[in-house]
Residue, then its C-alpha position, 0 to 999 in steps of 0.5 A: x500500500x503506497x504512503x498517504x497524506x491526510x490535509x485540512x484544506x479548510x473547515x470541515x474538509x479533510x483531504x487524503x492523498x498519496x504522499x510523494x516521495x520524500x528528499x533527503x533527511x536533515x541533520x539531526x532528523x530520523x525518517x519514520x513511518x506512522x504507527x498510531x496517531x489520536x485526535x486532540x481537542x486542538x485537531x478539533x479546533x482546527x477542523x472546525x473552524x481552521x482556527x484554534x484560540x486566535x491563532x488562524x490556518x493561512x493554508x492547508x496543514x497535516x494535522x496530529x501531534x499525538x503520535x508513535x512511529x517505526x523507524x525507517x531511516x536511523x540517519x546515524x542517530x543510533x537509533x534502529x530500524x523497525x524501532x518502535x518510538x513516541x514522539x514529542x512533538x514540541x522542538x524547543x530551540x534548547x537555548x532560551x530562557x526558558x529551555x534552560x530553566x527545563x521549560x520547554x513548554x514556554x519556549x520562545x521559538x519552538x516549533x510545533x507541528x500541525x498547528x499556526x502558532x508555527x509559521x509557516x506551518x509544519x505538517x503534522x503526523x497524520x501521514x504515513x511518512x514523518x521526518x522527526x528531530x532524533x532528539x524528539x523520538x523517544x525509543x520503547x521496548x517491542x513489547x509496548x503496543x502502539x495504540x498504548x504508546x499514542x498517549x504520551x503526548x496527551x498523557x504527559x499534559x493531562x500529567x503536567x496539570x496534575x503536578x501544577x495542581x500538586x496532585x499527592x497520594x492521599x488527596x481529594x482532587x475533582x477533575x471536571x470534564x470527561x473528555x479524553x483529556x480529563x479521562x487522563x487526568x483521571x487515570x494519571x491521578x488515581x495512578x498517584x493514589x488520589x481519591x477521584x471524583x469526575x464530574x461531567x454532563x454526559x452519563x456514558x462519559x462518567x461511567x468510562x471516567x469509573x473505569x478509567x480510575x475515578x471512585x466517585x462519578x457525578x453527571x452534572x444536575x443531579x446532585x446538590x452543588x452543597x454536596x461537594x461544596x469545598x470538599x476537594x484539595x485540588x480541583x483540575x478543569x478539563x471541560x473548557x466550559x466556564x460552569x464547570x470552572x465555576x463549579x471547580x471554584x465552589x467545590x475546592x477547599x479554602x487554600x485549596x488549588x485549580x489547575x486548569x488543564x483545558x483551553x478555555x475559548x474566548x467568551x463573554x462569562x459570568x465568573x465567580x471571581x469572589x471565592x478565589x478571594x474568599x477562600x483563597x484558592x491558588x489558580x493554576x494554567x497548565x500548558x503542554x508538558x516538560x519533564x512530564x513526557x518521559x514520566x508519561x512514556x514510563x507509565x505506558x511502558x509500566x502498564x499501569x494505567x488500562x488505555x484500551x478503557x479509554x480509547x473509544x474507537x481506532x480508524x484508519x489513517x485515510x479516514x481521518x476525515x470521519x474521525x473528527x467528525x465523530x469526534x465532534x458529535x461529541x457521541x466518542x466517549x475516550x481518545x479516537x485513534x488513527x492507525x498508520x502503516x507501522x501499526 
Protein backbone atom coordinates (compact mmCIF):
# COMPACT_ATOMS: atom_id res chain seq x y z
CA UNK A 1 0.00 0.00 0.00
CA UNK A 2 1.55 3.20 -1.11
CA UNK A 3 2.11 6.03 1.91
CA UNK A 4 -0.99 8.68 2.33
CA UNK A 5 -1.00 12.28 3.42
CA UNK A 6 -4.32 13.48 5.05
CA UNK A 7 -4.50 17.55 4.95
CA UNK A 8 -7.09 20.17 6.23
CA UNK A 9 -7.77 22.18 3.42
CA UNK A 10 -10.33 24.17 5.05
CA UNK A 11 -13.12 23.91 7.98
CA UNK A 12 -14.52 20.77 7.84
CA UNK A 13 -12.71 19.33 4.70
CA UNK A 14 -10.07 16.90 5.34
CA UNK A 15 -8.01 15.77 2.10
CA UNK A 16 -6.00 12.49 1.60
CA UNK A 17 -3.80 11.93 -0.67
CA UNK A 18 -0.67 9.95 -1.87
CA UNK A 19 2.14 11.08 -0.29
CA UNK A 20 5.38 11.95 -2.60
CA UNK A 21 8.49 10.95 -2.09
CA UNK A 22 10.11 12.07 0.18
CA UNK A 23 14.10 14.19 -0.42
CA UNK A 24 17.00 13.86 1.78
CA UNK A 25 16.61 13.89 5.70
CA UNK A 26 18.01 16.69 7.63
CA UNK A 27 20.70 16.51 10.12
CA UNK A 28 19.67 15.71 13.17
CA UNK A 29 16.25 14.08 11.85
CA UNK A 30 15.49 10.18 11.53
CA UNK A 31 12.82 9.30 8.97
CA UNK A 32 9.85 7.29 10.29
CA UNK A 33 6.72 5.54 9.27
CA UNK A 34 3.49 6.07 11.19
CA UNK A 35 2.40 3.77 13.92
CA UNK A 36 -0.69 5.42 15.65
CA UNK A 37 -1.73 8.64 15.96
CA UNK A 38 -5.03 10.25 18.33
CA UNK A 39 -7.24 13.10 17.88
CA UNK A 40 -6.75 16.27 20.03
CA UNK A 41 -9.28 18.58 21.02
CA UNK A 42 -6.95 21.22 19.30
CA UNK A 43 -7.18 18.65 15.93
CA UNK A 44 -10.91 19.58 16.57
CA UNK A 45 -10.42 23.23 16.63
CA UNK A 46 -8.61 23.35 13.69
CA UNK A 47 -11.21 21.41 11.97
CA UNK A 48 -13.91 23.09 12.97
CA UNK A 49 -13.07 26.46 12.35
CA UNK A 50 -9.46 26.34 10.77
CA UNK A 51 -8.72 28.23 13.56
CA UNK A 52 -7.95 27.38 17.22
CA UNK A 53 -7.52 30.20 20.07
CA UNK A 54 -6.94 33.28 17.61
CA UNK A 55 -4.35 31.51 16.06
CA UNK A 56 -5.64 31.39 12.14
CA UNK A 57 -4.65 28.25 9.21
CA UNK A 58 -3.00 30.57 6.37
CA UNK A 59 -3.09 27.20 4.25
CA UNK A 60 -3.91 23.97 4.06
CA UNK A 61 -1.98 21.90 7.07
CA UNK A 62 -1.36 17.90 8.29
CA UNK A 63 -2.86 17.59 11.42
CA UNK A 64 -1.86 15.42 14.56
CA UNK A 65 0.87 15.94 17.20
CA UNK A 66 -0.05 12.96 19.43
CA UNK A 67 1.70 10.01 17.86
CA UNK A 68 4.29 7.00 17.78
CA UNK A 69 6.01 5.53 14.94
CA UNK A 70 8.91 2.94 13.41
CA UNK A 71 11.78 3.89 12.47
CA UNK A 72 12.77 3.99 8.87
CA UNK A 73 15.80 5.71 8.44
CA UNK A 74 18.15 5.84 11.83
CA UNK A 75 20.24 8.80 9.95
CA UNK A 76 23.25 7.60 12.39
CA UNK A 77 21.35 8.67 15.16
CA UNK A 78 21.54 5.20 16.99
CA UNK A 79 18.62 4.51 16.85
CA UNK A 80 17.35 1.27 14.62
CA UNK A 81 15.27 0.26 12.06
CA UNK A 82 11.86 -1.15 12.79
CA UNK A 83 12.20 0.53 16.49
CA UNK A 84 9.02 1.45 17.95
CA UNK A 85 9.04 5.32 19.38
CA UNK A 86 6.90 8.34 20.91
CA UNK A 87 7.09 11.46 19.54
CA UNK A 88 7.25 14.66 21.26
CA UNK A 89 6.34 16.74 19.07
CA UNK A 90 7.45 20.14 20.84
CA UNK A 91 11.01 21.06 19.26
CA UNK A 92 12.10 23.89 21.54
CA UNK A 93 15.38 25.89 20.33
CA UNK A 94 17.34 24.43 23.65
CA UNK A 95 18.90 27.81 24.09
CA UNK A 96 16.30 30.39 25.52
CA UNK A 97 15.30 31.35 28.76
CA UNK A 98 13.01 29.15 29.47
CA UNK A 99 14.91 25.96 27.67
CA UNK A 100 17.23 26.15 30.33
CA UNK A 101 15.02 26.56 33.05
CA UNK A 102 13.64 22.93 31.53
CA UNK A 103 10.59 24.76 30.27
CA UNK A 104 10.27 23.73 27.06
CA UNK A 105 6.68 24.29 27.01
CA UNK A 106 7.39 28.32 27.19
CA UNK A 107 9.92 28.05 24.78
CA UNK A 108 10.13 31.34 22.67
CA UNK A 109 10.95 29.62 19.29
CA UNK A 110 9.56 26.33 19.34
CA UNK A 111 8.18 24.69 16.65
CA UNK A 112 5.07 22.61 16.65
CA UNK A 113 3.84 20.80 14.44
CA UNK A 114 0.33 20.56 12.76
CA UNK A 115 -0.52 23.80 14.46
CA UNK A 116 -0.47 28.25 13.45
CA UNK A 117 1.35 29.38 16.04
CA UNK A 118 4.19 27.99 13.89
CA UNK A 119 4.89 29.92 10.54
CA UNK A 120 4.84 28.80 8.34
CA UNK A 121 3.13 25.96 9.23
CA UNK A 122 4.76 22.00 9.97
CA UNK A 123 2.74 19.22 8.84
CA UNK A 124 1.83 17.07 11.21
CA UNK A 125 1.78 13.41 11.75
CA UNK A 126 -1.41 12.42 10.26
CA UNK A 127 0.94 10.89 7.37
CA UNK A 128 2.33 7.98 6.76
CA UNK A 129 5.72 9.09 6.36
CA UNK A 130 7.38 11.92 9.19
CA UNK A 131 10.60 13.05 9.30
CA UNK A 132 11.06 13.92 13.07
CA UNK A 133 14.27 15.70 15.05
CA UNK A 134 16.12 12.29 16.73
CA UNK A 135 16.10 14.09 19.69
CA UNK A 136 12.12 14.09 19.94
CA UNK A 137 11.73 10.41 19.17
CA UNK A 138 11.54 8.97 22.34
CA UNK A 139 12.52 4.58 21.97
CA UNK A 140 10.38 1.81 23.75
CA UNK A 141 10.69 -1.91 24.14
CA UNK A 142 8.97 -4.08 21.30
CA UNK A 143 6.72 -5.35 23.71
CA UNK A 144 4.82 -1.71 24.06
CA UNK A 145 1.65 -1.76 21.78
CA UNK A 146 1.38 1.22 19.74
CA UNK A 147 -2.28 2.38 20.48
CA UNK A 148 -0.72 2.48 24.39
CA UNK A 149 2.38 4.41 23.03
CA UNK A 150 -0.25 7.17 21.37
CA UNK A 151 -0.90 8.52 24.82
CA UNK A 152 2.13 10.04 25.56
CA UNK A 153 1.56 13.36 24.20
CA UNK A 154 -1.62 13.82 25.85
CA UNK A 155 -0.72 11.61 28.93
CA UNK A 156 2.25 13.82 29.78
CA UNK A 157 -0.29 17.29 29.73
CA UNK A 158 -3.11 15.60 31.41
CA UNK A 159 0.16 14.75 33.98
CA UNK A 160 1.73 18.47 33.98
CA UNK A 161 -1.89 19.51 35.02
CA UNK A 162 -1.58 17.19 37.91
CA UNK A 163 1.86 18.46 39.01
CA UNK A 164 0.92 22.01 38.51
CA UNK A 165 -2.04 21.34 40.80
CA UNK A 166 0.12 19.29 43.37
CA UNK A 167 -1.95 16.15 42.90
CA UNK A 168 -0.31 13.65 46.05
CA UNK A 169 -1.18 10.38 47.23
CA UNK A 170 -3.94 10.58 49.76
CA UNK A 171 -5.71 13.74 48.29
CA UNK A 172 -9.15 14.63 47.27
CA UNK A 173 -8.98 16.14 43.85
CA UNK A 174 -12.29 16.54 41.42
CA UNK A 175 -11.50 16.54 37.97
CA UNK A 176 -14.46 18.46 35.78
CA UNK A 177 -14.59 17.13 32.24
CA UNK A 178 -14.70 13.51 30.87
CA UNK A 179 -13.25 14.47 27.85
CA UNK A 180 -10.37 12.28 26.74
CA UNK A 181 -8.35 14.94 28.33
CA UNK A 182 -9.92 14.56 31.74
CA UNK A 183 -10.14 10.64 31.27
CA UNK A 184 -6.04 11.14 31.71
CA UNK A 185 -6.01 13.02 34.27
CA UNK A 186 -8.06 10.50 35.98
CA UNK A 187 -6.15 7.56 35.27
CA UNK A 188 -2.84 9.96 35.74
CA UNK A 189 -4.39 10.89 39.38
CA UNK A 190 -5.78 7.74 40.70
CA UNK A 191 -2.43 6.11 39.37
CA UNK A 192 -0.88 8.64 42.06
CA UNK A 193 -3.18 7.29 44.94
CA UNK A 194 -5.53 10.26 44.59
CA UNK A 195 -9.29 9.61 45.59
CA UNK A 196 -11.26 10.93 42.15
CA UNK A 197 -14.16 12.14 41.64
CA UNK A 198 -15.24 13.18 37.92
CA UNK A 199 -17.90 15.09 37.26
CA UNK A 200 -19.28 15.65 33.62
CA UNK A 201 -22.96 16.38 31.75
CA UNK A 202 -22.81 13.39 29.97
CA UNK A 203 -23.88 9.87 31.78
CA UNK A 204 -21.63 7.49 29.40
CA UNK A 205 -18.84 9.52 29.84
CA UNK A 206 -18.89 9.41 33.76
CA UNK A 207 -19.17 5.60 33.52
CA UNK A 208 -15.82 5.45 31.05
CA UNK A 209 -14.34 8.10 33.88
CA UNK A 210 -15.42 4.99 36.72
CA UNK A 211 -13.35 2.54 34.99
CA UNK A 212 -10.78 4.84 33.68
CA UNK A 213 -9.85 5.12 37.67
CA UNK A 214 -12.41 7.54 39.24
CA UNK A 215 -14.18 6.18 42.89
CA UNK A 216 -16.80 8.51 42.55
CA UNK A 217 -18.74 9.72 39.26
CA UNK A 218 -21.36 12.89 39.32
CA UNK A 219 -23.28 13.98 35.98
CA UNK A 220 -23.85 17.48 36.05
CA UNK A 221 -27.56 18.38 37.56
CA UNK A 222 -28.16 15.56 39.61
CA UNK A 223 -26.76 16.16 42.57
CA UNK A 224 -26.88 19.24 45.05
CA UNK A 225 -23.79 21.71 44.42
CA UNK A 226 -23.79 21.59 48.58
CA UNK A 227 -22.63 18.42 48.47
CA UNK A 228 -19.27 18.69 47.10
CA UNK A 229 -19.03 22.09 48.22
CA UNK A 230 -15.37 22.74 49.34
CA UNK A 231 -14.68 19.06 49.71
CA UNK A 232 -11.61 18.97 47.13
CA UNK A 233 -7.77 19.71 47.73
CA UNK A 234 -7.49 20.17 44.14
CA UNK A 235 -9.68 20.72 41.56
CA UNK A 236 -8.27 20.18 37.73
CA UNK A 237 -10.83 21.93 34.84
CA UNK A 238 -10.67 19.82 31.79
CA UNK A 239 -14.30 20.97 30.14
CA UNK A 240 -13.38 24.19 28.99
CA UNK A 241 -16.91 25.31 29.87
CA UNK A 242 -16.96 28.41 32.41
CA UNK A 243 -19.83 26.36 34.55
CA UNK A 244 -17.94 23.91 35.08
CA UNK A 245 -14.83 26.33 36.10
CA UNK A 246 -17.25 27.88 38.31
CA UNK A 247 -18.19 24.56 39.78
CA UNK A 248 -14.40 23.96 40.40
CA UNK A 249 -14.07 27.28 42.21
CA UNK A 250 -17.28 26.16 44.55
CA UNK A 251 -16.12 22.65 45.31
CA UNK A 252 -12.30 23.14 46.08
CA UNK A 253 -11.45 23.93 49.88
CA UNK A 254 -10.32 27.27 51.14
CA UNK A 255 -6.48 27.16 50.01
CA UNK A 256 -7.21 24.62 48.03
CA UNK A 257 -5.92 24.97 44.16
CA UNK A 258 -7.44 24.95 40.35
CA UNK A 259 -5.10 23.54 37.84
CA UNK A 260 -6.65 24.48 34.52
CA UNK A 261 -5.89 21.86 32.05
CA UNK A 262 -8.48 22.87 29.44
CA UNK A 263 -8.20 25.77 26.51
CA UNK A 264 -10.95 27.75 27.74
CA UNK A 265 -12.40 29.55 24.39
CA UNK A 266 -12.83 33.07 24.13
CA UNK A 267 -16.34 34.29 25.67
CA UNK A 268 -18.18 36.74 27.40
CA UNK A 269 -18.95 34.80 31.01
CA UNK A 270 -20.17 35.44 34.46
CA UNK A 271 -17.05 34.15 36.59
CA UNK A 272 -17.09 33.69 40.10
CA UNK A 273 -14.13 35.55 40.74
CA UNK A 274 -15.04 36.28 44.88
CA UNK A 275 -14.45 32.82 46.02
CA UNK A 276 -10.66 32.85 44.64
CA UNK A 277 -10.60 35.81 47.37
CA UNK A 278 -12.73 34.01 49.87
CA UNK A 279 -11.38 31.23 50.11
CA UNK A 280 -8.02 31.97 48.85
CA UNK A 281 -7.86 29.48 46.18
CA UNK A 282 -4.40 29.03 44.08
CA UNK A 283 -5.08 29.00 40.21
CA UNK A 284 -3.10 27.24 38.21
CA UNK A 285 -2.87 27.49 33.99
CA UNK A 286 -1.20 24.04 32.78
CA UNK A 287 0.17 24.05 29.36
CA UNK A 288 1.79 21.43 27.26
CA UNK A 289 4.38 19.42 29.39
CA UNK A 290 8.10 19.36 30.11
CA UNK A 291 9.93 16.74 32.19
CA UNK A 292 6.03 15.14 32.03
CA UNK A 293 6.53 13.32 28.65
CA UNK A 294 9.34 10.84 29.64
CA UNK A 295 7.13 10.37 33.28
CA UNK A 296 4.18 9.71 30.75
CA UNK A 297 6.27 7.25 28.26
CA UNK A 298 7.38 5.32 31.75
CA UNK A 299 3.86 4.62 32.85
CA UNK A 300 2.88 3.45 29.14
CA UNK A 301 5.81 1.11 29.38
CA UNK A 302 4.74 0.20 33.18
CA UNK A 303 1.29 -0.93 32.23
CA UNK A 304 -0.01 0.82 34.87
CA UNK A 305 -2.73 2.53 33.53
CA UNK A 306 -5.87 0.25 31.34
CA UNK A 307 -5.76 2.66 27.96
CA UNK A 308 -7.64 0.29 25.95
CA UNK A 309 -10.62 1.76 28.66
CA UNK A 310 -10.05 4.84 27.24
CA UNK A 311 -9.96 4.51 23.65
CA UNK A 312 -13.29 4.97 22.04
CA UNK A 313 -12.86 3.94 18.56
CA UNK A 314 -9.15 3.28 16.44
CA UNK A 315 -9.77 4.36 12.08
CA UNK A 316 -7.53 4.31 9.72
CA UNK A 317 -5.46 6.76 8.62
CA UNK A 318 -7.32 7.73 5.27
CA UNK A 319 -10.40 8.06 7.09
CA UNK A 320 -9.23 10.65 9.22
CA UNK A 321 -11.97 12.94 7.92
CA UNK A 322 -14.76 10.78 9.59
CA UNK A 323 -12.54 10.52 12.76
CA UNK A 324 -13.19 14.21 13.52
CA UNK A 325 -16.42 14.03 12.76
CA UNK A 326 -17.14 11.55 15.01
CA UNK A 327 -15.20 13.09 17.41
CA UNK A 328 -17.31 16.46 17.07
CA UNK A 329 -20.55 14.77 17.50
CA UNK A 330 -19.38 14.95 20.72
CA UNK A 331 -21.02 10.66 20.97
CA UNK A 332 -16.97 9.48 21.04
CA UNK A 333 -16.55 8.72 24.92
CA UNK A 334 -12.37 8.26 25.29
CA UNK A 335 -9.35 9.10 22.64
CA UNK A 336 -10.09 8.29 18.70
CA UNK A 337 -7.49 6.99 17.27
CA UNK A 338 -5.50 6.85 13.57
CA UNK A 339 -3.60 3.63 12.57
CA UNK A 340 -0.84 4.07 10.38
CA UNK A 341 1.10 1.59 8.04
CA UNK A 342 3.58 0.70 11.23
CA UNK A 343 0.97 -0.39 13.26
Amino acid sequence: MSPIQTSLTAAKEVASAAQTAEGPIAGGHVRLRLAMASLCGTDLHYYAHFANAGFLLQNPVTLGHEACARVIDANGSGLRPGQLVALNPIMNCQVCEACERGEENLCTAKKFPGSATTVPHLDGFFRDIIDHPARCCRPVGDDVDPRHLTFAEPLACALHALNKGGVAEGQDVLVTGCGPMGLLAIAGAAARGARVTALDLRPQAVEVARKAGAATGLVAGQFDDSDIAGRFDVVVEASGAIPAFNAALKAVRRKGRVSILSNIQMRAAEVMLHLIMLKEIEIVGSFQFNREFEEAVGLIESGAIDFDVLTAQIFPLARAGEALELMSSGQAYGKILLAGEGA
